[in-house]
N, C-alpha and C positions, 0 to 999 in steps of 0.2 A: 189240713186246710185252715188259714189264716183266719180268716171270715166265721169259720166255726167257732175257733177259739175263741177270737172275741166275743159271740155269742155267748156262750156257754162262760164267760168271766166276767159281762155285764150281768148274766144272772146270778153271781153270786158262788161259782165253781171253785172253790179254790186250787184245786189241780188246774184245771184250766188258766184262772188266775197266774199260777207259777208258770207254768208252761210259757205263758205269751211273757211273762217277763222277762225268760231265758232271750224269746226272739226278739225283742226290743233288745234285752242288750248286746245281741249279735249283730244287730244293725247299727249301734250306737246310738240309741237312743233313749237319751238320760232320761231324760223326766220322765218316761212313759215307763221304763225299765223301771226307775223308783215307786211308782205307783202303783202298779201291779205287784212286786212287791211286797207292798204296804197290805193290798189290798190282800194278799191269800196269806199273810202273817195274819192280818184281823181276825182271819176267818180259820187259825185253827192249826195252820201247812206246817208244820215241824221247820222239814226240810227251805220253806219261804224264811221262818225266820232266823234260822242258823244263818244263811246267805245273808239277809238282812242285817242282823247283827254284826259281822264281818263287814260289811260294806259301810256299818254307820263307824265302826269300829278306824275301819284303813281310812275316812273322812276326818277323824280327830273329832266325831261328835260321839261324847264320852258320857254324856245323861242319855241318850238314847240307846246307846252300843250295852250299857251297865243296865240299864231297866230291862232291855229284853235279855240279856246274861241271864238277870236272875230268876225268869220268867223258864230258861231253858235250863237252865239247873233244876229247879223244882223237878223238870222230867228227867233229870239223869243224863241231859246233853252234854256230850265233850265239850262243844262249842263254846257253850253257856259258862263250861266250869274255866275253861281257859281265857276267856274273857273277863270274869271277875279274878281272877289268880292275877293278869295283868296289872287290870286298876287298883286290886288292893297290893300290889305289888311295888308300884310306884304312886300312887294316889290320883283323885282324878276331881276335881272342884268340890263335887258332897263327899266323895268319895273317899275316908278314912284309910291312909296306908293300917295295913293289916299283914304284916310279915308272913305269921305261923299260916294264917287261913291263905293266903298266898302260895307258899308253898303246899300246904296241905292239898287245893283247888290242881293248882296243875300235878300233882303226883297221879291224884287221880284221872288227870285227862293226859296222859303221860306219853299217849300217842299222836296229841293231835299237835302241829307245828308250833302254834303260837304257845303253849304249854312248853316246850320244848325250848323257844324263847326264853322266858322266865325261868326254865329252872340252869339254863344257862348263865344266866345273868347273879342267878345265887351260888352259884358253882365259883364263878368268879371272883367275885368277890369273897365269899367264905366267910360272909357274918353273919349274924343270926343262929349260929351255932354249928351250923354247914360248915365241913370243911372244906378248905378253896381244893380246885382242880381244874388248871385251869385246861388242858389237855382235855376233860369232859365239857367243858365250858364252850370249850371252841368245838367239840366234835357238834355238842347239841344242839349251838349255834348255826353251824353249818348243815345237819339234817335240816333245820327248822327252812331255814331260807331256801336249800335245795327243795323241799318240799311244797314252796310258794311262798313263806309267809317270811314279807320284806324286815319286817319285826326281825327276825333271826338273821336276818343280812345287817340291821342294825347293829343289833349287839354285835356279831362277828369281829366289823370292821372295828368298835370300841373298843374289843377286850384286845385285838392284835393291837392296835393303838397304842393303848395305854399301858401294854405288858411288853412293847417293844418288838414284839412275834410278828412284828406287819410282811407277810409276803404280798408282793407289789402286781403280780399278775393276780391272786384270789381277792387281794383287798380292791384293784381297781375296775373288776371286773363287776364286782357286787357293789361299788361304790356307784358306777356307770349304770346298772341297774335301777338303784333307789331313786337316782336323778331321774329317771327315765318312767319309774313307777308312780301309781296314782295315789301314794303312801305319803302323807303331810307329814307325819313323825318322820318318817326313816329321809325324807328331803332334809328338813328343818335339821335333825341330828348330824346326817353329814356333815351340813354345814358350820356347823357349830362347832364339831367335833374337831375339824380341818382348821379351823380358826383359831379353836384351843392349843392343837397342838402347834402352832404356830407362836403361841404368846401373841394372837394379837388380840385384844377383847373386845378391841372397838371394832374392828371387824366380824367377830362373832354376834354380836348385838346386830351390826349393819344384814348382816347375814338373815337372820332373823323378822327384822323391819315389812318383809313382802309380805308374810305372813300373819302378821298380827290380827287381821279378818279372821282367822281362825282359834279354835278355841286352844289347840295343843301351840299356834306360833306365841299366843298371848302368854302362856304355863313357862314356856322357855325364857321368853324376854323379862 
């Protein structure tokens, strides 16, 4: 019952709380979906803030998606660890790149997608003392995105990209995806990425220009 819920998460429920924020965002209903949210993270919800964190995370809000990381770390959350592995991964405005702890973070959250991401991404390239693979690179890539997380559809289409390995039905399939997904990096990246390999830059830049209201289109340009 609707009506209960909301009762029992004006008092203060945090299950409750999580609960009605599933149903707001089943309805589409942002603001109220973010508030509730907000509201059974405040209050303690594990499971509120792992979601939460992901959600500020796939928004390109990277002080708020890294504060509660490190908040879910402290308990041993995947979420938490694969989240900070990211930003210290590639850096993020206070956010000091940190290679070793980067790696280190996603080894240990090695099952969860966005982890999977990252260690793709060092597979890849093969510095830091990682040897490249890029065969692992692309497999972990592709669990990562199979698994939901647009992150690993990003990298995916970069590493076939830029290693020449582009297959044209996988890459435009996950390319058509990110366009279509509510993921401000993995948009911003295509486009970038499509305009790179192009040699055009001023394209790339123009590419970029919608997003600058955000804080990842801002990092790009």
């Amino acid at each position: 019952n609707v009506n209960s819920l909301i009762s029992n998460a004006i008092k203060g429920d945090a299950d409750s709380q999580l609960e009605l924020a599933k149903y707001y965002e089943k309805k589409d209903y942002k603001a109220l979906m973010l508030h509730w949210y907000e509201k059974a993270a405040e209050n303690g919800n594990i499971h509120a803030q792992e979601l939460l964190a992901n959600k500020y995370f796939n928004k390109g809000d990277a002080d708020k998606a890294f504060s509660l990381a490190q908040k879910l770390t402290k308990n041993g959350s995947e979420v938490g660890k694969s989240i900070m592995a990211y930003y210290y991964c590639w850096g993020a405005y206070e956010v000091p790149i940190n290679k070793s702890l980067a790696w280190k973070l996603a080894n240990e959250s090695s099952n969860n997608s966005l982890s999977k991401a990252v260690l793709a991404n060092f597979y890849s390239t093969g510095f830091w003392g990682i040897k490249k693979d890029l065969n692992e690179a692309i497999k972990l890539a592709e669990e990562s995105f199979d698994n939901g997380c647009l992150e690993g559809g990003c990298i995916y289409n970069r590493i076939v990209e830029l290693s020449g390995r582009k297959n044209n039905s996988r890459y435009n399939q996950i390319e058509k995806e990110l366009e279509q997904g509510d993921y401000i990096d993995g948009i911003i990246n295509t486009s970038f990425v499509t305009a790179l390999r192009d040699k055009n830059f001023n394209r790339a830049k123009k590419n970029i220009e919608p997003f600058l209201d955000s804080k990842s289109g801002y990092l790009y340009y």
